[in-house]
ROGUPA-167055 format. One record per residue (C-alpha): residue in one letter; y, z, x. Coordinates in steps of 0.2 Angstrom, whole numbers, padded with zeros to 4 digits, always signed. Each point is the difference from the previous one (the first is absolute). Example, Ala and Ser with C-alpha at 12.3 -4.5 7.8 and 13.67 -1.06 7.14 Angstrom:
a-0022+0039+0062/s+0017-0003+0006/
END
This chain:
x+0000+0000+0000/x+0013+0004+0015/x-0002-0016+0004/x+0005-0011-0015/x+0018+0007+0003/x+0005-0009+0014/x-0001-0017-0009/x+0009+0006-0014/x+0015+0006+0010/x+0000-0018+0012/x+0005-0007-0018/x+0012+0012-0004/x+0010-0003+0015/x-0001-0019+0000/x+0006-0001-0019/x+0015+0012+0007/x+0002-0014+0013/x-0002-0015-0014/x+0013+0009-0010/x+0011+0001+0014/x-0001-0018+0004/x+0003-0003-0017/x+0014+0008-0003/x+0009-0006+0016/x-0003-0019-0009/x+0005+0007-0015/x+0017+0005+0008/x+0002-0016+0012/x-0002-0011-0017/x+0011+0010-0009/x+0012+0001+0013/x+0001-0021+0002/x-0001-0003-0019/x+0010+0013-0006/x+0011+0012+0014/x+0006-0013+0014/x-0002-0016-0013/x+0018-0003+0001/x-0001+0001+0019/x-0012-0014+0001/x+0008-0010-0012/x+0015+0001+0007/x-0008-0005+0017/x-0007-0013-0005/x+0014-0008-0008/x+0009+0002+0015/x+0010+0016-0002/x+0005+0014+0010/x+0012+0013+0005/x+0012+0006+0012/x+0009+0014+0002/x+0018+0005+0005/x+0011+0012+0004/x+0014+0007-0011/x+0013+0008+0010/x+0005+0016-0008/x+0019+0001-0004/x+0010+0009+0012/x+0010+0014-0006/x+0019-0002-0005/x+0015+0007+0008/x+0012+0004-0013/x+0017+0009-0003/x+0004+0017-0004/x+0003-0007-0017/x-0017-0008-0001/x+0009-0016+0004/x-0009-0012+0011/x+0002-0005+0018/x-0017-0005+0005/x-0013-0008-0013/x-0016-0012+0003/x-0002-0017-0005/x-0015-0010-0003/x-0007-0015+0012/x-0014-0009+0009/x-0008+0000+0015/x-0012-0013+0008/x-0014+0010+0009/x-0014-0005+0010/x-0015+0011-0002/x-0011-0001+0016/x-0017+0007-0010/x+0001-0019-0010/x+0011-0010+0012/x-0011-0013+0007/x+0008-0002+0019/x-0012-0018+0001/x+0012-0007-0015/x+0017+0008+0006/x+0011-0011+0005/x-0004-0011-0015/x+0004+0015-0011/x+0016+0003+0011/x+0007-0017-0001/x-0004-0002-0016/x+0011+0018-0004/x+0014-0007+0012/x+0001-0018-0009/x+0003+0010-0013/x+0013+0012+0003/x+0008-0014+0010/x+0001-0009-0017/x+0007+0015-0008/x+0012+0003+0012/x-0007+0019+0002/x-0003+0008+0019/x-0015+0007+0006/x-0005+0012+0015/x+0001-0009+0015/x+0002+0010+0018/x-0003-0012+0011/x+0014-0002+0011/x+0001-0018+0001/x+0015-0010-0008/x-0009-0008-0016/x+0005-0019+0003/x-0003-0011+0014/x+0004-0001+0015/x-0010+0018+0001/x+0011+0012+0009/x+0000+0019+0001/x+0009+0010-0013/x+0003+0019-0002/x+0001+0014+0013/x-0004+0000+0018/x-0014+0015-0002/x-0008-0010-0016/x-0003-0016+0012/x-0008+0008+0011/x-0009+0009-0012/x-0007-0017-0007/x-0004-0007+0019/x-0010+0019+0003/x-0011-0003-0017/x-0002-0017+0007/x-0006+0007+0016/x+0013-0013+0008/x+0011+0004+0015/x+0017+0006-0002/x+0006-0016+0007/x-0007-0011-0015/x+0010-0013-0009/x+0002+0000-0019/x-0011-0016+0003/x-0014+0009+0009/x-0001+0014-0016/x+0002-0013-0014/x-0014-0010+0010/x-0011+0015+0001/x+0000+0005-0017/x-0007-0018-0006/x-0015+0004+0007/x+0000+0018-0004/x+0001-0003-0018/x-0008-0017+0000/x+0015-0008-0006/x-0004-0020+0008/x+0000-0009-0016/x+0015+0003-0006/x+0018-0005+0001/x+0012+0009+0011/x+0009+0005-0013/x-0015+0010-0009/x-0007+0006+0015/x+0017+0009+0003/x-0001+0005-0016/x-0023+0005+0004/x+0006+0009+0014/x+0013+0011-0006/x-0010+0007-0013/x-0015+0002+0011/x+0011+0008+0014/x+0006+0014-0013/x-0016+0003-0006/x-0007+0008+0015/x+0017+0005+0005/x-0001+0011-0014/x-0018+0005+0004/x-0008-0008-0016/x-0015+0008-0007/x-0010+0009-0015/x+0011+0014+0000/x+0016-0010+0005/x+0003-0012-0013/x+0013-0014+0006/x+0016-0001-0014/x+0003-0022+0005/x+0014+0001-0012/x+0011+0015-0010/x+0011-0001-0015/x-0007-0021-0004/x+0006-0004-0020/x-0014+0003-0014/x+0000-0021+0001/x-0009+0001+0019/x-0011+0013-0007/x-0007-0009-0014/x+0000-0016+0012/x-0011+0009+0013/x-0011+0008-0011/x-0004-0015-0009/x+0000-0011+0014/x-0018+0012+0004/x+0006+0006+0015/x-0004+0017-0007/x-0018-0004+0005/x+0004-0002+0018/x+0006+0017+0001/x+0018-0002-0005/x+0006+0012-0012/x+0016+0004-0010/x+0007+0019+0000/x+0009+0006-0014/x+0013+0010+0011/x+0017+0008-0005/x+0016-0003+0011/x+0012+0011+0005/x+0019-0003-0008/x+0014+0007+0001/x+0013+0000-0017/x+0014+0000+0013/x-0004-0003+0017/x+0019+0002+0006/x-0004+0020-0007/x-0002+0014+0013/x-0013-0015+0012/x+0001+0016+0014/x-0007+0012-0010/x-0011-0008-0012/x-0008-0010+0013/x-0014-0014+0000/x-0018-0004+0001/x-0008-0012+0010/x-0018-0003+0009/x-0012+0011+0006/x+0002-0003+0021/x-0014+0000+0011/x+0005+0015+0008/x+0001+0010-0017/x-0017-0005-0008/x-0010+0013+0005/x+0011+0011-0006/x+0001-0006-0016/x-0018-0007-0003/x-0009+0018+0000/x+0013+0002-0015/x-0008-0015-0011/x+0014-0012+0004/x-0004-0020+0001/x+0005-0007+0016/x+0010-0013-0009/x+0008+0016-0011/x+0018+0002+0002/x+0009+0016+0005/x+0014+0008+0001/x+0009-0005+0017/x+0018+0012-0001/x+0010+0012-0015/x-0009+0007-0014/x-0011-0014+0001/x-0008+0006+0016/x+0005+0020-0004/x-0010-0002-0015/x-0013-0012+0004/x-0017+0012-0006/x+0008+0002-0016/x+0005-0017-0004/x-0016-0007+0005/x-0013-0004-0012/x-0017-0003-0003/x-0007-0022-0001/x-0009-0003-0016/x-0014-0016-0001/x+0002-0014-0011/x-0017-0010-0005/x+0002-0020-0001/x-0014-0011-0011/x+0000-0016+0007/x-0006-0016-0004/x-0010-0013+0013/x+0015-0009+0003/x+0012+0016+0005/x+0008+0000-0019/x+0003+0019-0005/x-0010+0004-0016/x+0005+0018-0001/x+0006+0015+0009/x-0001+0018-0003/x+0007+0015+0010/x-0013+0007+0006/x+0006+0016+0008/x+0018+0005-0006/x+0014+0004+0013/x+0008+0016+0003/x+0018-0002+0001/x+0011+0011+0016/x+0012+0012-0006/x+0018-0001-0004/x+0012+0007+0009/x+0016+0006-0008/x+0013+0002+0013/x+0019+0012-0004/x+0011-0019+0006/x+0008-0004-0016/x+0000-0018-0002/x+0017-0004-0006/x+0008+0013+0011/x-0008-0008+0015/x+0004-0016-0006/x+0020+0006-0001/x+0000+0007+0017/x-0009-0015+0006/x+0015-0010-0008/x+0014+0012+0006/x-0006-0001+0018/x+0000-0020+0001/x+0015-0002-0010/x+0010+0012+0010/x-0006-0005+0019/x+0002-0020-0007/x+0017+0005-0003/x+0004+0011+0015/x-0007-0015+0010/x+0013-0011-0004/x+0012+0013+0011/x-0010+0012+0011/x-0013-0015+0009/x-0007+0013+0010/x-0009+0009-0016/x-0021-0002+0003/x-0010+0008-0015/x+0001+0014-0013/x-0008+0013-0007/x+0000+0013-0014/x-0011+0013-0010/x+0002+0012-0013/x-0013+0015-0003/x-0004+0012-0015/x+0010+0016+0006/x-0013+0010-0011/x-0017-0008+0006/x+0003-0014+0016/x-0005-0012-0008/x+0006-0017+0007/x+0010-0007-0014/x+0006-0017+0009/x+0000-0003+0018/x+0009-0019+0005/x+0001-0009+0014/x+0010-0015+0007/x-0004-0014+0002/x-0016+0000-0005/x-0014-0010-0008/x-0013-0007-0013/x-0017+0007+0000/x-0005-0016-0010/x+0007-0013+0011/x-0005+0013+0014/x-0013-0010+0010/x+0007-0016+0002/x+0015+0008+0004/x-0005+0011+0012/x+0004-0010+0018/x+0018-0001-0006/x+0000+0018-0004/x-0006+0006+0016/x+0011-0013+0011/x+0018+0007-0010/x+0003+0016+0013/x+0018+0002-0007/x-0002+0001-0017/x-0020+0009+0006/x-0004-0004-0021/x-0018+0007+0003/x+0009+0019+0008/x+0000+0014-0014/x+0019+0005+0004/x-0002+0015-0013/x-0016+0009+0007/x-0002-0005+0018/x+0017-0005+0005/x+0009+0014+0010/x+0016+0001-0001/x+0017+0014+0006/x+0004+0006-0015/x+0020+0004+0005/x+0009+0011-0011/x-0013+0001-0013/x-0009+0016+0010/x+0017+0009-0001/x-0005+0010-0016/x-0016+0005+0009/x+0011+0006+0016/x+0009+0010-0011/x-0014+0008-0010/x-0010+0006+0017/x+0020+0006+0007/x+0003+0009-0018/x-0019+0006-0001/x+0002+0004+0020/x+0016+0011-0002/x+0010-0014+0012/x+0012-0003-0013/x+0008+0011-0014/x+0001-0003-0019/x+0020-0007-0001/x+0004+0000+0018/x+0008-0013+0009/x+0001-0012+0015/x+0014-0008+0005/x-0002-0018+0006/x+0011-0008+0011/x-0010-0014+0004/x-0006+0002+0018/x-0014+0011+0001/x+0001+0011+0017/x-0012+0014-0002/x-0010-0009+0017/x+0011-0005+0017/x-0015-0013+0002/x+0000-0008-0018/x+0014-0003-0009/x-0002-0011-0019/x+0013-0005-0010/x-0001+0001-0020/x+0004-0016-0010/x+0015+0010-0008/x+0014+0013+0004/x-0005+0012-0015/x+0010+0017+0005/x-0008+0016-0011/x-0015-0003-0009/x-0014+0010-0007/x-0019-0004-0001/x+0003-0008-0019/x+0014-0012+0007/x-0006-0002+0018/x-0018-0009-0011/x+0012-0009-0013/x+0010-0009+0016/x-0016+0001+0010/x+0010+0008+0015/x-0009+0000+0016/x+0011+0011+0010/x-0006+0015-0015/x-0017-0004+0004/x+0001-0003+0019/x+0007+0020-0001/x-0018+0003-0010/x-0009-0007+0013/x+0007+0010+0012/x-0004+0013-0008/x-0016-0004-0005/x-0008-0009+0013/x-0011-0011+0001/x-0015+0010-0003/x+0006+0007-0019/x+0004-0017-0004/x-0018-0007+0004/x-0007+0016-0011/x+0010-0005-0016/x-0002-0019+0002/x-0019+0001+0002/x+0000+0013-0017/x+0009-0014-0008/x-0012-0012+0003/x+0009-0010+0014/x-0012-0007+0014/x-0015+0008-0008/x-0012-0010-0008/x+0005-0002-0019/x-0020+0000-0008/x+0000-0015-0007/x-0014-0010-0002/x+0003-0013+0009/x+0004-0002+0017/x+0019+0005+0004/x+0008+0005+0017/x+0005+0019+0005/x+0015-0004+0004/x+0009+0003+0018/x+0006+0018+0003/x+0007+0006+0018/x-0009+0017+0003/x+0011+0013+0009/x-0002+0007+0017/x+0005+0016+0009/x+0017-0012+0006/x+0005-0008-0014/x+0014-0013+0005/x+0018-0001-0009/x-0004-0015-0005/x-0017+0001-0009/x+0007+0014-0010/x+0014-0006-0006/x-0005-0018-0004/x-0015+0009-0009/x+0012+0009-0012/x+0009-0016-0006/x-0018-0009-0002/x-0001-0009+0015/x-0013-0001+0014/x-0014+0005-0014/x-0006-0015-0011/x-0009+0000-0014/x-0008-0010-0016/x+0009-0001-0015/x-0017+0006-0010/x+0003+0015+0012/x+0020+0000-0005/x-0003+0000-0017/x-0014+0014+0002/x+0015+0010+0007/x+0013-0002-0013/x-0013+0003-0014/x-0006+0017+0011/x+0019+0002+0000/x+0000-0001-0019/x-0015+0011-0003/x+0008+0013+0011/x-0012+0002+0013/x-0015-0005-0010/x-0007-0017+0012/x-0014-0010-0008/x-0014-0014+0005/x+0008-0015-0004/x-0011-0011-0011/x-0006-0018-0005/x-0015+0005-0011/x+0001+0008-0018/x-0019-0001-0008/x-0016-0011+0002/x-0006-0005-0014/x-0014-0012-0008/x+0001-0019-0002/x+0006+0005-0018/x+0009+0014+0003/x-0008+0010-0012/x-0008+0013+0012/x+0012+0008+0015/x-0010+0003+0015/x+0014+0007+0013/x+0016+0008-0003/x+0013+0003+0013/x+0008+0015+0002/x+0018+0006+0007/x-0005+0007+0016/x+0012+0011+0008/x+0002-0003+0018/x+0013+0012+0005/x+0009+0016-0009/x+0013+0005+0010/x+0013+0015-0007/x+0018-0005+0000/x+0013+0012-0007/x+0010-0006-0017/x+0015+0001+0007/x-0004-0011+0015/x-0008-0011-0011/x+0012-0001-0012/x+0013-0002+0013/x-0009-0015+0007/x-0002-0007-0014/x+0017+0000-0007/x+0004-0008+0017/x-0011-0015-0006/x+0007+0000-0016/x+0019-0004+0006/x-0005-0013+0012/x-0004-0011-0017/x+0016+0006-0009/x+0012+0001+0013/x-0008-0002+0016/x-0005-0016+0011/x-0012-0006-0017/x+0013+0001-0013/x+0005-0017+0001/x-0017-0004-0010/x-0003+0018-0008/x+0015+0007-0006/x+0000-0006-0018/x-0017+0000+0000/x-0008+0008-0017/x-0013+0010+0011/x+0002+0015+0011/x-0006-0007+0017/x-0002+0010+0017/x+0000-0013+0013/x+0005-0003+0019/x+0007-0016+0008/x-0007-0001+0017/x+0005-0014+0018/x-0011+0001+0010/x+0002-0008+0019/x-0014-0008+0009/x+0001-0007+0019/x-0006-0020-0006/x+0010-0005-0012/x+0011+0004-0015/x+0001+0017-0008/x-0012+0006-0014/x+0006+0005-0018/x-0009+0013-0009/x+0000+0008-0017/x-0008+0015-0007/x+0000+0007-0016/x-0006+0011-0015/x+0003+0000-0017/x+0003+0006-0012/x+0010+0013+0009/x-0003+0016-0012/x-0018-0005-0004/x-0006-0010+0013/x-0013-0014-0005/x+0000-0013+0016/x+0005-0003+0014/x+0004-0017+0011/x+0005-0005+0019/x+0006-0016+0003/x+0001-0009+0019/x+0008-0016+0004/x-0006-0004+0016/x+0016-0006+0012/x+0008+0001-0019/x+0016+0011+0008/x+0006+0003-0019/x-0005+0014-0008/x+0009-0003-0013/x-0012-0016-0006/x-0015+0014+0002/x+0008+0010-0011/x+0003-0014-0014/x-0019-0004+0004/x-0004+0020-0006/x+0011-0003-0014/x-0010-0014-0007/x-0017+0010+0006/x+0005+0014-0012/x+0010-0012-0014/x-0021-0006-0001/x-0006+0017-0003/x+0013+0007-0011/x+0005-0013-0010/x-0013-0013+0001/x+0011-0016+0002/x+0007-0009+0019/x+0019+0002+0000/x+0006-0012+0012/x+0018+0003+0001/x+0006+0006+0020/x+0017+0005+0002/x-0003+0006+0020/x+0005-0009+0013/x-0014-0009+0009/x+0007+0007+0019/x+0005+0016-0005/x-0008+0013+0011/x+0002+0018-0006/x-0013+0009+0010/
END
């Protein structure tokens, strides 16, 4: 009996293995007849389908307001795919591509530095010559000749005209130049017109490993509005891709290359979605579906006020235009106004400048102008003596030092003779004065008698608590400034040119830092471009930017009040009442000459307003402008913006008046 089970347990186990079989056929039927019948229908009529990539949107820059500065647009880009690009059938795809871009009168990416018609000659830069003649593994004394000669064989170009096989070469040349392969698709052509992209696709080229991306591009609603700090995008470099390839990035991504663009780069990045193409066997699309769904970048909200940058923008080429016409030796411009309250960078305009949209093909002519220096952002890394404008911080570190008493007096009889070895003059013979008058008439004899007193060490202390040649915090790059530092033998000179503003030189970001620390009476904040992050939509806030206090500093009322006043009268009675005086808001301002070595002297302006509840704060600088009077009708217009929302043109200054 043991023995009749054995049998009977061989048949149980091959009827497992039958049932298995069977149901692996079962499956395998159902699968062809039923599952993946479309996909073999589909084949065999000749169908198939490719995949591209959807570049995710970048995020916006906008104004305060929510107005926008920088928004995305939507194009096309021609992309070869190395995992389908057939290199066998390449130049017959390429020239294909080129006769028809030629026809369409649209560029495409060609790095070869060899002029495009005949007679072939070298074109571009010395050191991307020689790079061509090293690829080539030619000598460095080869002729354009030799390296055109070369690259027929290289790229097996014998057949064709010399024309196309300038064009062969060209492409061929920037494909390895650009190291093409699997994981670095090649982009032959950006921004082409949705008619090349229906061309291409039904041309069947698609086959060949040429693919269309549906990709946004970057545009600016006024290019001409704040280029330095809003910055631009452009290529990933060579040198920068392995930073950016452990974050996700495509190598033909662009990024942020300067401003907020490149501050704010991780935030205004997306994520790529995947588009699906159905394609017929002669290339015709039959459908598409989006596949995986891009992830737009954050928007970035920025404290500029549009119009009010736009107006100070206005202000400062109308009146350098104008001052042109008489003072020749006049080179840029620059202003900026602030949040007293929070630091927030509310305009900041420079002069001359340029268009971020017409930036590229301008850019040579940019960089060759070293007068006008359009690409230099005057307002946060030019430095600049700020002259007379520093008095009303001399005289808050002589009130707050006990160098000077409330109501006393100094009496100026021009000449200043305090030192046998230095002796300056000031600009006028004012007699008696006391600290309110001596800041209304800017009097440099009062404050050489501070500086004396003082020294140059105290002065250094109370300019660097103000915010002058200290870094501001912005978040952007912007320079510290230029302050002398004291020594155990401070010279005559040093001091005293120190406690009218000269010698020192600083930004006017950093100038209009002070005036609103003066403002805020002691109280010295970050300066800042950001106000928020938030999503595509804006309907979730991701990052909020906080006042930040960099500096609190106690100053007594009554010097504060004292100084103040000071500030007050220059702009009713003093040297800026020629363009405040009948002004309907209380201003607290100071005119300011300063003197440089090279050239024409610098007109400054800073201000505050309005003078019982202060709300902003400006500084103007025309470089070689010598009229402080114009700078002061530019801070008129700056705060005609804020406060009453409209440009008022009118001037009645004269264009070479210089108040100091």
């Amino acid at each position: 009996m043991p023995f009749q089970k054995k049998p009977r347990k061989r048949l149980t186990t091959l009827s497992v293995i039958m049932a298995i079989v069977l149901f692996i056929y079962t499956f395998q039927v159902f699968s062809l007849q039923v599952s993946d019948a479309e996909r073999y229908i589909a084949q065999a009529q000749g169908i198939s389908y490719r995949k591209a990539v959807i570049k995710a949107q970048r995020g916006e820059i906008l104004d305060i307001n929510g107005r926008e500065i920088a928004v995305n647009r939507e194009g096309y880009n021609i992309v070869f795919n190395k995992a389908y690009f057939d290199m066998s059938k390449a130049n017959e795809v390429i020239l294909k591509l080129c006769r028809l871009l030629t026809n369409k009168q649209t560029e495409w990416k060609d790095s070869l530095p060899l002029s495009k018609t005949a007679p072939f000659d070298f074109s571009g830069s010395e050191t991307s010559v020689q790079g061509l003649k090293s690829h080539l593994g030619l000598a460095h004394y080869a002729t354009a000749e030799n390296c055109f000669d070369e690259m027929v064989e290289r790229y097996k170009l014998w057949d064709y005209d010399d024309n196309s096989k300038r064009m062969l070469m060209g492409v061929r040349y920037s494909l390895e130049n650009f190291n093409f392969s699997v994981s670095n698709p090649f982009t032959f052509a950006e921004d082409v017109s949705s008619e090349i992209m229906q061309a291409v696709l039904e041309a069947g080229m698609l086959l060949d490993g040429v693919t269309i991306n549906v990709v946004p591009f970057r545009q600016y609603v006024d290019g001409t509005l704040a280029p330095h700090l809003i910055g631009s995008v452009g290529p990933i470099y060579a040198e920068e891709w392995s930073k950016y390839k452990d974050k996700g990035y495509s190598f033909d991504d662009k990024v942020g290359k300067s401003g907020i663009e490149a501050l704010a780069e991780d935030k205004l990045h997306g994520i790529d979605g995947e588009i699906t193409y159905k394609i017929d066997a002669k290339g015709k699309i039959l459908s598409s579906e989006i596949t995986k769904q891009p992830i737009s970048g954050k928007t970035v909200v920025l404290n500029l006020d549009k119009s009010i940058q736009k107006a100070t923008q206005t202000a400062l080429a109308q009146s350098f235009d104008r001052l042109k016409q008489t003072k020749k030796t006049i080179t840029g411009a620059a202003a900026v106004m602030l949040d007293v309250k929070t630091g927030g960078v509310i305009a900041s305009a420079n002069y001359p400048s340029y268009d971020l949209n017409t930036f590229s093909q301008d850019f040579d002519k940019l960089v060759a102008d070293q007068t006008g220096k359009p690409l230099t952002d005057r307002a946060f890394q030019g430095i600049y003596p700020p002259g007379s404008t520093a008095k009303p911080a001399v005289a808050v570190a002589a009130l707050e030092q006990e160098k000077l008493g409330f109501g006393e007096t100094i009496y100026c009889s021009q000449k200043y003779t305090r030192y046998s070895d230095y002796q300056p003059n000031c600009m006028h013979y004012h007699g008696t004065l006391d600290l309110n008058r001596a800041i209304a008439k800017s009097c440099n004899y009062f404050f050489f008698e501070l500086g004396y007193r003082l020294k140059l060490s105290n002065i250094n202390k109370y300019f660097k608590r103000f915010g002058l040649g200290v870094k501001t915090g912005v978040e952007i790059n912007d320079s510290s400034g230029l302050l002398v530092e004291s020594s155990e033998s401070e010279s005559s000179g040093n001091t005293l040119q120190a406690a009218i503003g000269q010698m020192n030189a600083f930004t006017p970001l950093q100038l209009a830092v002070y005036v609103s620390t003066m403002a805020n009476e002691g109280v010295r904040y970050k300066a800042s471009l950001i106000n928020r992050v938030v999503s595509y939509d804006m309907s979730k806030t991701f990052e909020t930017t906080k006042p930040e206090i960099m500096e609190k500093f106690e100053i007594s009322k009554e010097t504060i009040s004292a100084v103040k006043e000071g500030m007050l009268s220059v702009t009713v009675d003093g040297t800026g009442a020629g363009v405040f005086a009948n002004y309907s808001v209380k201003v607290g301002g100071k005119t300011g000459t300063s003197q440089v070595t090279n050239g024409a002297d610098h007109s400054v302006f800073v201000a505050f307003a309005p003078f019982d509840k202060p709300e902003i704060a400006v500084a103007i600088v025309l470089e070689h402008g010598a009229s402080s009077s114009t700078c002061s009708s530019i801070g008129r217009k700056m705060f005609d913006a804020y406060f009453f929302s409209e440009d008022v043109t009118v001037d009645t200054t004269k264009p070479n008046e210089v108040l100091g």
